[in-house]
DRENSEVO-202792 format. One line per field, with one value per residue (C-alpha): residue number from 0; residue in one letter; x, y, z. Coordinates in pm, whole numbers, plus 50000, padded with zeros to 5 digits. Layout:
% DRENSEVO-202792
guvex <- NUM/... $
fimi <- A/... $
X <- X/... $
Y <- Y/... $
Z <- Z/... $
This chain:
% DRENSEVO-202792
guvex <- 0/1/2/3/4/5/6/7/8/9/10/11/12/13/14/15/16/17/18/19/20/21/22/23/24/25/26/27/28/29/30/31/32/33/34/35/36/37/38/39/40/41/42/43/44/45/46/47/48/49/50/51/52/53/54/55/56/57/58/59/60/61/62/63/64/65/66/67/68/69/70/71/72/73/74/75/76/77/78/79/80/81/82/83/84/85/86/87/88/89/90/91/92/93/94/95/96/97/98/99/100/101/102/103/104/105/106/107/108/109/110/111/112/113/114/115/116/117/118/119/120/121/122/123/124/125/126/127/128/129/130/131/132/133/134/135/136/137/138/139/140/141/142/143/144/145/146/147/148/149/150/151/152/153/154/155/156/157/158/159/160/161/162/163/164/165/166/167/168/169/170/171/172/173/174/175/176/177/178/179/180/181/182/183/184/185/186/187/188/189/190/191/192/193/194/195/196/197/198/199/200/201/202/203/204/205/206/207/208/209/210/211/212/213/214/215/216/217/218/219/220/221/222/223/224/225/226/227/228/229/230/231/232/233/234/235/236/237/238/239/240/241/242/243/244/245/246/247/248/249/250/251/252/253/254/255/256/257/258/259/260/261/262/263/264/265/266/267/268/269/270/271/272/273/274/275/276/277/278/279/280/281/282/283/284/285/286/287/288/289/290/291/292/293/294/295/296/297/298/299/300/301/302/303/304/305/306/307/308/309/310/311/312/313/314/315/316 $
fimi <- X/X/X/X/X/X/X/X/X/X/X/X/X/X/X/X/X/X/X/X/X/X/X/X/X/X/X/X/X/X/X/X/X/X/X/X/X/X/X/X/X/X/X/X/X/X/X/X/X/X/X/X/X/X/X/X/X/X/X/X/X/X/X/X/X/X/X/X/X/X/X/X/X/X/X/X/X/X/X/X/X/X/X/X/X/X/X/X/X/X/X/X/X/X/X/X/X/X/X/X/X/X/X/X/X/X/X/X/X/X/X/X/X/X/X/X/X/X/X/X/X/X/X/X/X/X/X/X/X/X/X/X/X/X/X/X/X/X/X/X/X/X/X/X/X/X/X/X/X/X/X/X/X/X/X/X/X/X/X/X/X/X/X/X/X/X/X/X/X/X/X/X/X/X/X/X/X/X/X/X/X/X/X/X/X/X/X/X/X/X/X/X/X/X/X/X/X/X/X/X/X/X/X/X/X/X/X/X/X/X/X/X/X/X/X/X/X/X/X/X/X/X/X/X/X/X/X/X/X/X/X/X/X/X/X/X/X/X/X/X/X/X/X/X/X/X/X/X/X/X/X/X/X/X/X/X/X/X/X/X/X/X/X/X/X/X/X/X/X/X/X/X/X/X/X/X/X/X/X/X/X/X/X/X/X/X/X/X/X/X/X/X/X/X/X/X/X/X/X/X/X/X/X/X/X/X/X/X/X/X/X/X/X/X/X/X/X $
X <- 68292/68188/68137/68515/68711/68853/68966/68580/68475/68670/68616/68245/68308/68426/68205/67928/68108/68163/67861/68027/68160/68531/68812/69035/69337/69164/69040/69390/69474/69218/69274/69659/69539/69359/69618/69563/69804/69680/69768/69535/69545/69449/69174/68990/69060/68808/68590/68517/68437/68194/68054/67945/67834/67596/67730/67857/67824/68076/67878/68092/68457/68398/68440/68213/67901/67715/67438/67102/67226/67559/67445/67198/67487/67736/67534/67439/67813/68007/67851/67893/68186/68398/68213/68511/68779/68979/69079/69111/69328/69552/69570/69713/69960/70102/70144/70364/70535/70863/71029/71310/71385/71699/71850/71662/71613/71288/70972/70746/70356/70342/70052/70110/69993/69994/69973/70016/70398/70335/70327/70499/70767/70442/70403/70708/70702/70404/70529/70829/70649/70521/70850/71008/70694/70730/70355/70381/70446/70812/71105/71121/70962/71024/70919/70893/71001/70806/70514/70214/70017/70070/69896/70143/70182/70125/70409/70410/70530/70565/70553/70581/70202/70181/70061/70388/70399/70170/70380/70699/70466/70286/70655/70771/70534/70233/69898/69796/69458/69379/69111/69022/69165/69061/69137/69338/69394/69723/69784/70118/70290/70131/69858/69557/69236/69041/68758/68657/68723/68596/68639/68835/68594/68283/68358/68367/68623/68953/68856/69155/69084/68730/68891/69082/68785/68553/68812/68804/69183/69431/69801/69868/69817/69983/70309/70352/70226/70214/69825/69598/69442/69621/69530/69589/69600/69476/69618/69575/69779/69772/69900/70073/70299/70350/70769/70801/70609/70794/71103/71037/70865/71240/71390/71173/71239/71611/71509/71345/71012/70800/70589/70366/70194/70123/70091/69918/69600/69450/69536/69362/69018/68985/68792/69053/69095/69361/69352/69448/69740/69630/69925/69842/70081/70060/69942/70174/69830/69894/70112/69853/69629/69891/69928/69498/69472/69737/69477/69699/69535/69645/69539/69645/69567/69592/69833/69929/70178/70463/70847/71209/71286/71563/71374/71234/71575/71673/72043/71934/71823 $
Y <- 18588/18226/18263/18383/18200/17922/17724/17761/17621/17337/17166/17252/17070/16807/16762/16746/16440/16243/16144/16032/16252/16361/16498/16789/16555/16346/16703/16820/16486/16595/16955/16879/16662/16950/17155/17341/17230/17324/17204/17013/17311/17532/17326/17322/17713/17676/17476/17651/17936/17707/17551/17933/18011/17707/17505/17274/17046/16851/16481/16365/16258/16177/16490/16752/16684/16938/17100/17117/17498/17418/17191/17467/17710/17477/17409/17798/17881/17653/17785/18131/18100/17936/18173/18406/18170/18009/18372/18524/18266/18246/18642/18640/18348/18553/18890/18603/18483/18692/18496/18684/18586/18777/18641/18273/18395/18393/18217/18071/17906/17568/17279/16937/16621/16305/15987/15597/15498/15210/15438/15699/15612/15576/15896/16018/15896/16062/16380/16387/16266/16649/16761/16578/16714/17058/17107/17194/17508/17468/17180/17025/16923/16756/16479/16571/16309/16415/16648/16684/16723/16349/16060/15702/15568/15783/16043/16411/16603/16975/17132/17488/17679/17947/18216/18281/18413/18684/18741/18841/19034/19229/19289/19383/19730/19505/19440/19101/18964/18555/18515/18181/17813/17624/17284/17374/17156/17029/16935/16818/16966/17290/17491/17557/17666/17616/17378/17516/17818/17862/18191/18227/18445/18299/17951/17754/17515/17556/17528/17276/17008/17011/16918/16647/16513/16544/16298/16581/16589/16363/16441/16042/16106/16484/16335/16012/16166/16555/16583/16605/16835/17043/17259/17602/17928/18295/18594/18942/19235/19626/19589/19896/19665/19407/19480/19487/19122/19014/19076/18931/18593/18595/18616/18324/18073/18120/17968/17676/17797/17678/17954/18115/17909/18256/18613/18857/19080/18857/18488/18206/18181/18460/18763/19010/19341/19602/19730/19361/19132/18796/18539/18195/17954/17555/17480/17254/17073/16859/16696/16586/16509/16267/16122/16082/15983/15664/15541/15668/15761/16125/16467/16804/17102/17394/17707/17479/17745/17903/17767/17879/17818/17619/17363/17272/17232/16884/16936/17121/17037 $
Z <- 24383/24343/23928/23932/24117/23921/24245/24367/24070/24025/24412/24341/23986/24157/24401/24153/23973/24282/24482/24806/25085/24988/25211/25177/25091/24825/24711/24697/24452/24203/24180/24141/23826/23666/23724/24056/24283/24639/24978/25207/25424/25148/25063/25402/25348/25041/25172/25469/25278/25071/25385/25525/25131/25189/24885/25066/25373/25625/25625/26004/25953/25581/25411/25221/24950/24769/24892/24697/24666/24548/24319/24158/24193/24039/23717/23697/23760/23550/23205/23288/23426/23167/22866/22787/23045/22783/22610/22986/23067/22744/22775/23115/23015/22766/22942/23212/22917/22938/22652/22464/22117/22057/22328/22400/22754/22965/23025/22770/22785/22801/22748/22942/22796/23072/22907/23028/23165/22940/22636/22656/22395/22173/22250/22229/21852/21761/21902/21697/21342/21406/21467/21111/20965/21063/21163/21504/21723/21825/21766/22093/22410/22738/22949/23300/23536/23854/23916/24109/23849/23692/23857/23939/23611/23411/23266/23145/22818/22809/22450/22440/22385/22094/22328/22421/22065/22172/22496/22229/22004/22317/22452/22116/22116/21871/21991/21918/21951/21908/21705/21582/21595/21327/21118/20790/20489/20397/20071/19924/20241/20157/20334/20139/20330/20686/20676/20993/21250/21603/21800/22103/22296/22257/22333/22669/22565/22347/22016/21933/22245/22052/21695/21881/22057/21771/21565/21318/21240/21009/21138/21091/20741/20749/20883/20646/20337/20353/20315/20589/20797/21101/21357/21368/21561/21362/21493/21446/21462/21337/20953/20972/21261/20958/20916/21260/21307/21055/21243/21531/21348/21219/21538/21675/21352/21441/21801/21689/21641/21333/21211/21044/20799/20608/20697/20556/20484/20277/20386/20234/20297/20606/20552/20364/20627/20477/20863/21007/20930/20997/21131/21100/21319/21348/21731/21951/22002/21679/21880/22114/21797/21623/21971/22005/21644/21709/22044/22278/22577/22672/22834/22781/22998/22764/22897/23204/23263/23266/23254/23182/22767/22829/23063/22706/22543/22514/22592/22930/23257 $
Protein backbone atom coordinates (compact mmCIF):
# COMPACT_ATOMS: atom_id res chain seq x y z
CA UNK A 1 0.00 0.00 0.00
CA UNK A 2 2.83 2.27 1.08
CA UNK A 3 4.69 2.11 -2.68
CA UNK A 4 1.20 3.44 -4.03
CA UNK A 5 -0.07 5.87 -2.28
CA UNK A 6 1.09 9.13 -3.54
CA UNK A 7 -0.03 11.03 -0.25
CA UNK A 8 2.19 8.29 1.76
CA UNK A 9 4.90 9.08 -0.21
CA UNK A 10 5.10 12.55 -0.23
CA UNK A 11 4.83 13.17 3.98
CA UNK A 12 7.46 10.33 4.04
CA UNK A 13 9.36 12.52 1.24
CA UNK A 14 9.16 15.13 3.32
CA UNK A 15 10.07 13.90 6.27
CA UNK A 16 13.24 12.62 4.80
CA UNK A 17 14.20 16.32 3.67
CA UNK A 18 13.56 17.88 6.97
CA UNK A 19 15.55 16.64 9.90
CA UNK A 20 13.58 18.18 12.77
CA UNK A 21 10.31 16.95 14.25
CA UNK A 22 7.34 18.43 12.04
CA UNK A 23 3.61 18.79 12.89
CA UNK A 24 0.55 17.87 11.05
CA UNK A 25 -0.16 21.63 10.23
CA UNK A 26 3.30 22.52 8.94
CA UNK A 27 2.84 19.07 7.08
CA UNK A 28 -0.34 20.27 5.65
CA UNK A 29 1.73 23.68 4.28
CA UNK A 30 4.10 21.53 2.34
CA UNK A 31 1.90 19.04 0.82
CA UNK A 32 -0.45 22.00 -0.30
CA UNK A 33 2.85 23.34 -2.16
CA UNK A 34 3.36 20.13 -4.06
CA UNK A 35 0.10 20.01 -4.87
CA UNK A 36 -1.78 17.86 -2.32
CA UNK A 37 -3.94 19.95 -0.52
CA UNK A 38 -4.92 18.09 2.74
CA UNK A 39 -6.33 19.20 5.97
CA UNK A 40 -4.50 19.07 9.29
CA UNK A 41 -6.99 16.55 10.27
CA UNK A 42 -6.31 14.51 7.30
CA UNK A 43 -2.82 14.57 7.92
CA UNK A 44 -2.78 13.14 11.50
CA UNK A 45 -5.13 10.53 9.57
CA UNK A 46 -1.80 9.62 7.56
CA UNK A 47 0.35 9.76 9.97
CA UNK A 48 -1.20 7.63 12.29
CA UNK A 49 -1.31 5.08 9.86
CA UNK A 50 2.55 5.65 9.35
CA UNK A 51 3.15 5.71 13.08
CA UNK A 52 1.42 1.88 13.40
CA UNK A 53 3.44 1.02 9.87
CA UNK A 54 6.58 1.92 12.00
CA UNK A 55 7.84 4.65 9.53
CA UNK A 56 7.36 7.06 11.58
CA UNK A 57 7.56 8.33 15.20
CA UNK A 58 5.65 11.13 17.45
CA UNK A 59 9.07 12.86 19.16
CA UNK A 60 6.54 14.67 22.42
CA UNK A 61 4.54 17.78 21.34
CA UNK A 62 6.91 18.46 18.37
CA UNK A 63 5.65 16.40 15.71
CA UNK A 64 6.77 13.16 13.74
CA UNK A 65 10.56 12.11 12.31
CA UNK A 66 11.37 9.18 10.34
CA UNK A 67 12.11 6.09 11.67
CA UNK A 68 15.35 4.14 10.72
CA UNK A 69 12.56 1.90 8.89
CA UNK A 70 10.94 4.66 7.20
CA UNK A 71 13.90 6.02 6.14
CA UNK A 72 14.98 2.52 4.45
CA UNK A 73 11.39 2.30 3.22
CA UNK A 74 11.35 5.81 1.92
CA UNK A 75 14.52 5.46 -0.26
CA UNK A 76 13.30 1.83 -1.45
CA UNK A 77 9.79 3.36 -2.13
CA UNK A 78 10.36 6.56 -3.81
CA UNK A 79 12.24 4.94 -6.97
CA UNK A 80 9.79 2.36 -7.43
CA UNK A 81 7.19 4.24 -6.85
CA UNK A 82 7.49 7.07 -9.24
CA UNK A 83 8.86 4.40 -12.25
CA UNK A 84 5.72 4.43 -14.51
CA UNK A 85 3.88 7.65 -12.11
CA UNK A 86 4.27 10.40 -14.50
CA UNK A 87 2.33 8.31 -17.51
CA UNK A 88 -0.21 6.91 -14.65
CA UNK A 89 -0.84 10.16 -13.66
CA UNK A 90 -1.12 12.02 -17.13
CA UNK A 91 -3.44 8.96 -18.16
CA UNK A 92 -5.87 9.48 -15.44
CA UNK A 93 -5.81 13.38 -16.06
CA UNK A 94 -6.95 12.88 -19.37
CA UNK A 95 -9.73 10.27 -18.96
CA UNK A 96 -10.98 13.59 -16.16
CA UNK A 97 -10.45 15.87 -18.91
CA UNK A 98 -14.10 16.18 -20.25
CA UNK A 99 -13.18 19.03 -22.66
CA UNK A 100 -15.52 19.43 -25.72
CA UNK A 101 -14.18 21.03 -28.76
CA UNK A 102 -17.29 21.47 -30.75
CA UNK A 103 -18.82 23.17 -28.25
CA UNK A 104 -15.77 24.87 -25.91
CA UNK A 105 -17.47 23.24 -22.95
CA UNK A 106 -15.85 21.07 -20.17
CA UNK A 107 -12.80 20.49 -18.22
CA UNK A 108 -9.31 20.57 -19.47
CA UNK A 109 -5.57 19.51 -17.78
CA UNK A 110 -3.78 22.08 -16.51
CA UNK A 111 0.12 22.68 -15.30
CA UNK A 112 0.68 25.53 -12.58
CA UNK A 113 3.79 27.48 -12.59
CA UNK A 114 4.32 29.70 -9.06
CA UNK A 115 6.79 32.26 -9.48
CA UNK A 116 8.01 35.48 -7.24
CA UNK A 117 5.09 38.41 -6.68
CA UNK A 118 7.97 40.55 -7.64
CA UNK A 119 8.06 39.02 -11.12
CA UNK A 120 5.34 37.97 -12.23
CA UNK A 121 4.82 40.55 -15.03
CA UNK A 122 8.35 39.11 -16.08
CA UNK A 123 6.67 36.26 -16.30
CA UNK A 124 3.81 37.15 -17.69
CA UNK A 125 6.02 38.48 -20.71
CA UNK A 126 7.76 35.47 -21.28
CA UNK A 127 4.60 33.56 -21.36
CA UNK A 128 3.13 35.52 -24.04
CA UNK A 129 6.55 35.77 -26.39
CA UNK A 130 5.26 31.90 -26.71
CA UNK A 131 1.95 32.93 -27.38
CA UNK A 132 3.15 35.71 -30.44
CA UNK A 133 5.40 32.89 -31.38
CA UNK A 134 2.94 30.28 -31.69
CA UNK A 135 5.12 27.54 -29.95
CA UNK A 136 3.09 26.64 -27.21
CA UNK A 137 0.09 24.32 -26.39
CA UNK A 138 -2.88 26.73 -26.30
CA UNK A 139 -3.35 30.83 -26.68
CA UNK A 140 -3.97 31.82 -23.26
CA UNK A 141 -3.52 31.32 -19.63
CA UNK A 142 -4.44 32.68 -16.26
CA UNK A 143 -3.06 34.01 -13.18
CA UNK A 144 -4.77 32.76 -10.21
CA UNK A 145 -5.16 35.24 -7.51
CA UNK A 146 -5.53 32.89 -4.45
CA UNK A 147 -4.79 29.22 -3.86
CA UNK A 148 -3.48 26.93 -1.43
CA UNK A 149 -1.16 25.71 -3.40
CA UNK A 150 1.02 29.15 -3.77
CA UNK A 151 3.16 30.22 -0.88
CA UNK A 152 2.83 34.45 0.37
CA UNK A 153 4.56 36.09 -2.28
CA UNK A 154 4.68 34.26 -4.65
CA UNK A 155 1.77 34.06 -7.55
CA UNK A 156 0.33 31.28 -9.84
CA UNK A 157 -0.25 30.83 -13.74
CA UNK A 158 -2.41 28.11 -15.11
CA UNK A 159 -1.69 27.17 -18.86
CA UNK A 160 -3.71 24.53 -20.17
CA UNK A 161 -1.62 20.80 -20.28
CA UNK A 162 -1.69 18.86 -23.74
CA UNK A 163 -3.13 15.75 -22.15
CA UNK A 164 -6.30 17.12 -22.38
CA UNK A 165 -5.64 16.51 -26.07
CA UNK A 166 -5.75 12.87 -25.37
CA UNK A 167 -8.93 13.35 -23.16
CA UNK A 168 -10.78 14.76 -26.76
CA UNK A 169 -9.13 12.07 -28.80
CA UNK A 170 -10.04 9.11 -26.11
CA UNK A 171 -13.68 10.71 -26.05
CA UNK A 172 -13.68 11.02 -29.72
CA UNK A 173 -13.70 6.84 -30.20
CA UNK A 174 -9.27 7.07 -30.91
CA UNK A 175 -6.90 5.44 -28.73
CA UNK A 176 -4.08 7.60 -28.04
CA UNK A 177 -0.95 6.60 -26.40
CA UNK A 178 1.95 9.41 -25.27
CA UNK A 179 4.99 8.33 -26.28
CA UNK A 180 7.89 10.57 -26.09
CA UNK A 181 8.68 14.33 -25.16
CA UNK A 182 11.52 15.48 -26.72
CA UNK A 183 13.55 18.84 -27.73
CA UNK A 184 12.89 19.69 -31.52
CA UNK A 185 14.81 22.08 -33.70
CA UNK A 186 13.37 25.15 -35.00
CA UNK A 187 14.70 26.61 -37.83
CA UNK A 188 13.39 29.70 -39.66
CA UNK A 189 10.04 29.23 -37.72
CA UNK A 190 9.90 25.80 -39.10
CA UNK A 191 10.20 22.38 -37.41
CA UNK A 192 12.91 20.25 -38.61
CA UNK A 193 13.99 17.25 -36.38
CA UNK A 194 14.29 16.10 -32.47
CA UNK A 195 17.71 16.29 -31.04
CA UNK A 196 16.46 14.25 -28.33
CA UNK A 197 13.37 11.99 -27.14
CA UNK A 198 12.68 10.51 -23.74
CA UNK A 199 9.84 7.95 -23.12
CA UNK A 200 6.96 8.53 -21.01
CA UNK A 201 6.87 5.14 -19.32
CA UNK A 202 10.13 4.48 -18.38
CA UNK A 203 11.06 7.60 -16.77
CA UNK A 204 10.67 8.86 -13.10
CA UNK A 205 10.40 12.40 -13.95
CA UNK A 206 8.58 14.29 -16.93
CA UNK A 207 10.79 14.27 -19.60
CA UNK A 208 10.18 18.16 -20.33
CA UNK A 209 10.85 19.53 -16.45
CA UNK A 210 14.28 17.57 -17.27
CA UNK A 211 14.98 19.65 -20.65
CA UNK A 212 14.21 22.75 -18.58
CA UNK A 213 16.44 21.84 -15.77
CA UNK A 214 19.17 20.50 -17.86
CA UNK A 215 19.32 24.22 -19.63
CA UNK A 216 18.91 22.19 -22.76
CA UNK A 217 16.33 24.50 -24.49
CA UNK A 218 16.56 28.03 -26.52
CA UNK A 219 12.84 29.50 -26.58
CA UNK A 220 14.61 33.10 -25.90
CA UNK A 221 16.07 32.66 -29.15
CA UNK A 222 12.82 30.66 -30.73
CA UNK A 223 10.59 33.67 -29.89
CA UNK A 224 12.91 36.73 -31.12
CA UNK A 225 14.30 35.08 -34.09
CA UNK A 226 12.30 31.91 -35.17
CA UNK A 227 15.24 29.38 -34.58
CA UNK A 228 15.74 27.56 -31.56
CA UNK A 229 14.88 24.58 -30.00
CA UNK A 230 11.23 23.69 -28.37
CA UNK A 231 9.76 21.16 -26.50
CA UNK A 232 7.49 18.79 -27.66
CA UNK A 233 4.93 16.07 -26.99
CA UNK A 234 4.76 12.63 -29.65
CA UNK A 235 1.61 10.98 -29.80
CA UNK A 236 0.32 8.01 -31.23
CA UNK A 237 -2.81 6.91 -32.57
CA UNK A 238 -4.28 3.91 -34.94
CA UNK A 239 -3.51 5.37 -38.65
CA UNK A 240 -6.49 3.97 -39.93
CA UNK A 241 -8.15 6.84 -37.15
CA UNK A 242 -5.98 9.52 -39.21
CA UNK A 243 -9.35 11.51 -40.93
CA UNK A 244 -11.01 11.28 -37.91
CA UNK A 245 -7.85 12.96 -35.80
CA UNK A 246 -7.67 15.20 -38.23
CA UNK A 247 -11.08 16.37 -37.54
CA UNK A 248 -10.99 16.82 -34.28
CA UNK A 249 -7.20 18.65 -34.40
CA UNK A 250 -9.52 21.03 -36.58
CA UNK A 251 -12.04 21.43 -34.13
CA UNK A 252 -9.44 22.28 -31.37
CA UNK A 253 -7.32 25.01 -33.68
CA UNK A 254 -10.73 26.79 -34.00
CA UNK A 255 -10.63 26.99 -29.97
CA UNK A 256 -7.42 28.44 -29.62
CA UNK A 257 -5.34 25.52 -29.56
CA UNK A 258 -1.89 25.51 -31.42
CA UNK A 259 -1.24 22.19 -32.86
CA UNK A 260 0.27 19.74 -34.31
CA UNK A 261 3.62 20.60 -35.42
CA UNK A 262 3.13 17.63 -38.09
CA UNK A 263 1.15 14.52 -38.35
CA UNK A 264 1.75 11.69 -39.95
CA UNK A 265 3.29 8.09 -40.49
CA UNK A 266 6.41 9.17 -41.26
CA UNK A 267 7.24 12.49 -39.31
CA UNK A 268 10.63 13.84 -39.32
CA UNK A 269 13.09 11.90 -37.76
CA UNK A 270 10.65 9.17 -35.76
CA UNK A 271 10.74 5.66 -36.71
CA UNK A 272 8.25 5.48 -39.91
CA UNK A 273 5.15 2.83 -38.70
CA UNK A 274 2.40 2.53 -41.60
CA UNK A 275 0.25 1.05 -38.47
CA UNK A 276 0.86 4.40 -36.23
CA UNK A 277 0.16 8.05 -36.97
CA UNK A 278 2.47 9.98 -34.99
CA UNK A 279 1.05 13.65 -33.72
CA UNK A 280 3.58 15.90 -32.68
CA UNK A 281 2.15 19.02 -30.54
CA UNK A 282 4.27 22.01 -28.94
CA UNK A 283 4.00 21.50 -24.90
CA UNK A 284 2.54 24.45 -22.79
CA UNK A 285 5.87 23.75 -20.83
CA UNK A 286 7.80 26.18 -23.25
CA UNK A 287 6.19 28.56 -21.47
CA UNK A 288 7.77 27.64 -18.31
CA UNK A 289 11.14 27.23 -20.35
CA UNK A 290 11.12 30.90 -21.84
CA UNK A 291 10.19 31.91 -18.31
CA UNK A 292 13.51 29.60 -16.74
CA UNK A 293 15.67 30.61 -19.63
CA UNK A 294 15.07 34.66 -18.72
CA UNK A 295 16.32 33.71 -14.59
CA UNK A 296 13.04 33.80 -13.45
CA UNK A 297 12.60 31.76 -10.60
CA UNK A 298 9.49 29.44 -11.20
CA UNK A 299 7.86 25.93 -10.55
CA UNK A 300 5.52 23.95 -12.40
CA UNK A 301 3.69 20.90 -11.17
CA UNK A 302 2.93 18.98 -14.30
CA UNK A 303 -1.05 17.81 -14.74
CA UNK A 304 -1.83 19.87 -11.47
CA UNK A 305 -5.32 19.21 -12.44
CA UNK A 306 -8.30 19.67 -13.68
CA UNK A 307 -10.44 23.07 -14.37
CA UNK A 308 -13.46 24.44 -16.33
CA UNK A 309 -12.06 25.82 -20.12
CA UNK A 310 -13.36 29.00 -19.64
CA UNK A 311 -11.55 29.64 -16.19
CA UNK A 312 -8.58 29.89 -18.78
CA UNK A 313 -10.28 32.43 -21.03
CA UNK A 314 -9.10 35.81 -20.43
CA UNK A 315 -12.48 37.54 -20.87
CA UNK A 316 -13.97 35.07 -18.09
CA UNK A 317 -14.02 34.71 -14.56
Amino acid sequence: MIRTERKYIEILRILKEHSEPMGAKRLSELMAERGFVLSDRAVQYYLRYLDEMGFTKKVGNMGRVLTPFGQEETENALVGDRIGFIISKLERLAFRSTFDPETSTGDVAYNLSIVPQDRLHDAMAAFDEVISARCGFFSGYRVIDSDPRVPPGNAGLISICSITMDGVFQRGGIPVRMAYGGRLAVQHEEATHFVDLIGYRGTTIDPLQLFISAGLTSLSSLVRTGTGTALANVREVPALAESRAREIVARMKKAGFIFPVAMGSTVFNLASDPYRLAIVAYSGMNFVANTAEKGIPIRTEIGAGTIPFSRILPDQG
